[in-house]
N, C-alpha and C positions, 0 to 999 in steps of 0.2 A: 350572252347569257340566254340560257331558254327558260323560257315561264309557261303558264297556259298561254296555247295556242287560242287563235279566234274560235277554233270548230274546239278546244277541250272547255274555251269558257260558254260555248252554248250549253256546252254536256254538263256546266257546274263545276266544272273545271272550279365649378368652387374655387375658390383658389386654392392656385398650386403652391406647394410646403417648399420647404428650405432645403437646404443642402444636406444637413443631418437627414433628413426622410427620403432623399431620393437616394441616399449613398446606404441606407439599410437594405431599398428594394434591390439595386443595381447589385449591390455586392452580392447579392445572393448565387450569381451566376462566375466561373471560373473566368478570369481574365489576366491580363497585362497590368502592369502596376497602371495607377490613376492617369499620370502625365502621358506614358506609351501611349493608354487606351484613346487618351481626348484630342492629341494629335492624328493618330491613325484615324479616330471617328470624321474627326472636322475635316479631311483633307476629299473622306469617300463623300460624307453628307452634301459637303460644300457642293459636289459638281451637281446634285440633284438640282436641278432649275427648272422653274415655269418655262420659260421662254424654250428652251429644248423641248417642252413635252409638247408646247405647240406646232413646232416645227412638225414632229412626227405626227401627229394627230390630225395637222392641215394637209400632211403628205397624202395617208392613209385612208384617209377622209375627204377625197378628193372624189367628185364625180368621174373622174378618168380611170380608176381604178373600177367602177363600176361595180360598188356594194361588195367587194370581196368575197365572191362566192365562195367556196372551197369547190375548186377544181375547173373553175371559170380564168378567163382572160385574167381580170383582174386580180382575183387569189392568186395566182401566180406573178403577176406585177407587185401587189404587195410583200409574198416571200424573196422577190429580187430586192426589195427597198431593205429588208430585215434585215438578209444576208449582207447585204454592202456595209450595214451599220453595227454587223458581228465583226467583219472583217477590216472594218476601220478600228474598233475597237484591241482586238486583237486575240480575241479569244480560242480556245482550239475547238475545230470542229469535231461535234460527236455523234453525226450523221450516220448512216449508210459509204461505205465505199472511201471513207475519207473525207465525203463532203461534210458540210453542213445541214443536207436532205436527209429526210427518213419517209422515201416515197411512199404509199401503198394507196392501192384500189382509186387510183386517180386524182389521189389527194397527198400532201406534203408535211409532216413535222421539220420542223428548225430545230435545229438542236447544238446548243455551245459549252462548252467546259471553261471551266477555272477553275484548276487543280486547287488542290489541298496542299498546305505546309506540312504537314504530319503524316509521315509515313507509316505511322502505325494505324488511322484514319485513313487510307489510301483506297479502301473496298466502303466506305460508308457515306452517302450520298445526299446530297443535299439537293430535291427539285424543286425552281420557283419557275412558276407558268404562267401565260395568260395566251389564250384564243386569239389567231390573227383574222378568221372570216369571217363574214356578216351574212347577209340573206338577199344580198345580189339585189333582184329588182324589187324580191318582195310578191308572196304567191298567198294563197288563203290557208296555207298549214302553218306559214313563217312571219305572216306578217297582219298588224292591225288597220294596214293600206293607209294611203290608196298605192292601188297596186300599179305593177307596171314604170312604177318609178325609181332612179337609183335609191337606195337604203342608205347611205352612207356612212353610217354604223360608228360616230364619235366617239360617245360614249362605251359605245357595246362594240367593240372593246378594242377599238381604237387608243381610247387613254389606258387600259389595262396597256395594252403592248409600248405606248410609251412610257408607262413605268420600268416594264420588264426593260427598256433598253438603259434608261437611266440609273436602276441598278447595277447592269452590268458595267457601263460605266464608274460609274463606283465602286466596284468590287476591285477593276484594273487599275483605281485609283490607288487602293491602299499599299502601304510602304512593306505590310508581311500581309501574305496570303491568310486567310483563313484555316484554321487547321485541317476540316474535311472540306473535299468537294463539290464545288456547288453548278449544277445542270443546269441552266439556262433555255426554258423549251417554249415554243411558242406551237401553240396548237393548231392547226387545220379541222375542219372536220365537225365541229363543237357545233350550229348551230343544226348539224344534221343530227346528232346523237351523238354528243361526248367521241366521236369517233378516232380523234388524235389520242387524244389521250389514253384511251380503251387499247388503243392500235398499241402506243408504246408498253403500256406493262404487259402486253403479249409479248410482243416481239422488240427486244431491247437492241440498238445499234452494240458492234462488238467493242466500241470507246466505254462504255457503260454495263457493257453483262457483265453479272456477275457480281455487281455492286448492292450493296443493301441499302434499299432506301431510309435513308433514320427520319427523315422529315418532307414535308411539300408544304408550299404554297399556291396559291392562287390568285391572281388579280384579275376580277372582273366588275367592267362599268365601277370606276373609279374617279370618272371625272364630271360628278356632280354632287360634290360633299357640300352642303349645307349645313348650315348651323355648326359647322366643326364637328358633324355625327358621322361617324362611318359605322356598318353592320360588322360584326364579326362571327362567321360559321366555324365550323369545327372545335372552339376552345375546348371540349369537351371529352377529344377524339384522346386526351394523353392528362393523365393527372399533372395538374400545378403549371398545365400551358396556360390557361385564363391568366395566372401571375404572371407568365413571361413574358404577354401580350401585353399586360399590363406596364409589366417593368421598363419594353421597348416605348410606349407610346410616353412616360413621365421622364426618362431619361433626357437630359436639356439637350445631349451631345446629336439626339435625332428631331431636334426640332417639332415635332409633333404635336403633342400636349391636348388628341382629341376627344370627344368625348364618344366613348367607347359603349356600342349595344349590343351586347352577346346574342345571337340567336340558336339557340338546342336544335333545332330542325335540319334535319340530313335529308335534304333530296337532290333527283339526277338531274339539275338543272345546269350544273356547270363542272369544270373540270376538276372540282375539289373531289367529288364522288367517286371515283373510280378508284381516287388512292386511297379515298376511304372506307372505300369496301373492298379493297386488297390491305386494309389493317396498318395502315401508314399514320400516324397521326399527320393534322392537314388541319391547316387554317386559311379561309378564305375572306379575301377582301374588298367589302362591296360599299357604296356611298348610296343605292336605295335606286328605286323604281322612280319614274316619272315617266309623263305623257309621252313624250316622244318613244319613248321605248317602241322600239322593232317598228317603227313609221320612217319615212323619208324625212320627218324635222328633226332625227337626232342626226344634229350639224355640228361644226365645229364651232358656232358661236353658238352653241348652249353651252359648252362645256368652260369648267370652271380650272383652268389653269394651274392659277394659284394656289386649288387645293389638293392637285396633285402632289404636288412637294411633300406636304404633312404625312399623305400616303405612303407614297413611297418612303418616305423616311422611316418611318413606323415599319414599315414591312424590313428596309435596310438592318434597322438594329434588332429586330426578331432574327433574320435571317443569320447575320454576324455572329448573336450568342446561341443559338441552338449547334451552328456548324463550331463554335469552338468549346462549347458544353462536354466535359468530359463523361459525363454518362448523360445523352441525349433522352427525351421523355421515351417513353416505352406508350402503345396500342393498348387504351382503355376499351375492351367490344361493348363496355355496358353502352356507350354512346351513341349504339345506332339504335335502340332501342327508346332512347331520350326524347322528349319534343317540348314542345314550348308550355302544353300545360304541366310538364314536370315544373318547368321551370316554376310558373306562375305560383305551381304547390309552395315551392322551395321559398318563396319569395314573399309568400303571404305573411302580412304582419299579424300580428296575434292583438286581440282588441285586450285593450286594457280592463276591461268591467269583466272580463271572464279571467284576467291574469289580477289578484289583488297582491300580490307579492311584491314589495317594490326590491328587494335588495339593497344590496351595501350602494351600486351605482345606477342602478334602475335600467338597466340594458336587459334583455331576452336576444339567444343566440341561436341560430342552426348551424352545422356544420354540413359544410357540401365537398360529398363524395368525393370530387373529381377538384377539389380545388381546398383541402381542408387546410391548407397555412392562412387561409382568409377566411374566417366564420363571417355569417351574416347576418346582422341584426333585422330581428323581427319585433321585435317592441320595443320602446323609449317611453318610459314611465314619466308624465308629467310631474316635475316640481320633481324634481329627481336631479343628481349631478348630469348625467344622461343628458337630459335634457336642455340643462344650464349650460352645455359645451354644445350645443347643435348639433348632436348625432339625431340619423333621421333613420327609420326602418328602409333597410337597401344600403345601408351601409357596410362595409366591408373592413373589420379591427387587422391592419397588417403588421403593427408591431404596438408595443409598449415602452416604453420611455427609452423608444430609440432600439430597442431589440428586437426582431423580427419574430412572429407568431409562429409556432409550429405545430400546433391545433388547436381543437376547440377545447379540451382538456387543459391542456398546456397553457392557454388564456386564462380559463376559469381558474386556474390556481393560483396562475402569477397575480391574476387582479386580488383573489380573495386573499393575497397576506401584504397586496402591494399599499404603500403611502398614506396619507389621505391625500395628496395630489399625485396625479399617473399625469401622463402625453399617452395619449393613443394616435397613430398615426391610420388615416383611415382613408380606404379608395372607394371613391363615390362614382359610379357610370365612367369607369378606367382613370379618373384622376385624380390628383392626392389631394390630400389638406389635413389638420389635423387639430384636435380640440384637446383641450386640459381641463381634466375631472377632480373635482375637487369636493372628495366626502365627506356627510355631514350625518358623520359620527356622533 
């Protein structure tokens, strides 16, 4: 991943609900009857393992490969280790020439397929990526030193590409293909300037032209999730993706269950950017910064195993229902335009001594643009039913007594002629839980 550089920072550079609440969110999306779907899920999830993403991660991460430059010794020792682990797995290459390569200007894209079931899907593309080079020995533009030393780049993004491979492992695992095509790329290039990635939506291998991208992913520095937090960029990029992100992370079938930090801000630090400023909707997946970042200490014993799995699983069942999504999200542009103090606006709670209105249930809502089947509470009126069921401002109303919300309108009606006791099913920072209101009429 690229951050400020040393010379741009001189310049300034709850608990989880029941069965009923996840099978309202889940079902939102087109699938296989129940029993199909949990077989097929558990057979791809199950291969996801720690102990595999080590293996990759100690391979890659190896002082012999010598910080994976792109276009060095090593980078190229690393795209041998890639290749051999495409080619055990068995995917088809959608390289250059037949291979697996997608050489340019010195440097190498990977590139693997796993077709689509759906031949009417056959031209519509599914790309999940993660950067295989690092910054080599580490220079004063690339690195926070000391310099001169191998990088060996663990986290960054060493554990991204051992996700990328344990997906694709699990993609081969499933008993029916996905309906569209899912690309398999592993970037070169990225700590120079996004340059794999930039490279491929110029110049697409002939396995690939001509296809339309409907969706990307991104896994970058994945293998330091704390506290069960992973970052989430792009939810923004396509209306009602924050739910589907949501939907994949509570779904039991991907193991998950993290606690999820959207972040609005679109910048060209990694290889989400490119397909989001070619209008792809794109969601990027990151577990946060720490010291070692771009030093010679991000080793493979910083890096947290364990919570790779969640990751990737999360990214698995995102990936599974957008590619079998009969009408995939469409390219919201308001999103590049977005940043975190939209957010903040969005999110501010409204103080109680300027709102004296309590209501039938004491809750104040906002509707958000990019995500309106999930309104967001902004006020929780003390000594209010609201408040008697522990909703807190940052709350997110996804369904009502087991029927899933389909705006801010659409709530406000249903609450204003609903019971005197409602279930609201509610996602709090990506995860469920749910509280029952009971008006005092």
């Amino acid at each position: 991943m690229q951050r400020s550089t040393p010379n741009d920072a001189a310049q300034g550079g709850c608990h989880r609900s029941g069965v009923v609440l996840v099978a309202v969110l889940v079902g939102v999306l087109a699938a296989p009857s129940p029993a199909a779907e949990a077989v097929r899920l558990s057979s791809a999830r199950g291969s996801i393992r720690a102990d595999d993403a080590r293996r990759h991660v100690a391979t890659l991460a190896d002082d012999a490969f010598e910080g994976r430059e792109g276009g060095s010794r090593g980078g190229r020792a690393a795209a041998a280790y890639i290749v051999d682990e495409i080619g055990r797995l068995g995917l088809q290459p959608a390289g250059d020439d037949g291979g697996y390569l997608q050489p340019f200007g010195g440097l190498r894209n990977i590139l693997a397929l796993a077709p689509g079931s759906d031949p009417a899907m056959a031209d519509e593309l599914i790309v999940v990526g993660a950067h295989y080079d690092h910054v080599g020995y580490g220079t004063g533009e690339n690195s926070f030193g000391p310099f001169g030393r191998v990088h060996n780049g663990a986290d960054d993004n060493a554990s991204g590409v051992a996700g990328l491979i344990e997906l694709m492992e699990a993609v081969q695992r499933l008993p029916t293909a996905p309906r569209r095509p899912i690309l398999f790329a592993f970037w070169d290039g990225e700590e120079k300037g996004l340059l794999g990635s930039r490279h491929f939506l110029r110049v697409r291998p002939a396995a690939v032209r001509g296809k339309r991208i409907m969706f990307a992913v991104n896994l970058d520095m994945i293998g330091r999730l704390r506290g069960e937090r992973v970052e989430i960029y792009g939810a923004r990029t396509a209306r009602g993706l924050r739910s589907a992100v949501v939907r994949a992370n509570v779904d039991p079938r991907n193991a998950a269950g993290l606690e999820l930090v959207f972040d609005w801000d679109i910048t060209d630090d990694s290889d989400h950017y490119p397909f989001i400023a070619a209008g792809v909707p794109t969601i990027m997946l990151h577990t946060g910064l720490h010291d070692e970042y771009h030093r010679p200490s991000d080793d493979v014993h910083t890096v947290n195993f364990a919570g790779i799995e969640p990751v990737t699983g999360l990214t698995l069942g995102l990936m599974l229902a957008i590619a079998d999504e009969p009408q995939p999200p469409a390219f919201r542009p308001e999103c590049r335009g977005e940043t975190n103090a939209g957010r903040r606006q969005l999110e501010a709670p409204i103080p109680n001594a300027v709102a004296t209105h309590r209501g039938r249930w004491g809750i104040s809502t906002r509707e958000d643009a990019a995500d309106p089947a999930a309104p967001l509470i902004v006020r929780v009126v003390p000594e209010t039913p609201a408040a008697a069921g522990g909703l807190l401002p940052g709350d997110r109303i996804v369904a009502i007594d087991g029927k899933a919300v389909a705006s801010q309108a659409e709530m406000m009606a249903r609450l204003a002629t609903a019971g005197p006791r409602v279930l609201l099913d509610i996602e709090r920072r990506g995860r469920l839980t749910s509280a029952t209101l009971e008006a005092r009429d």
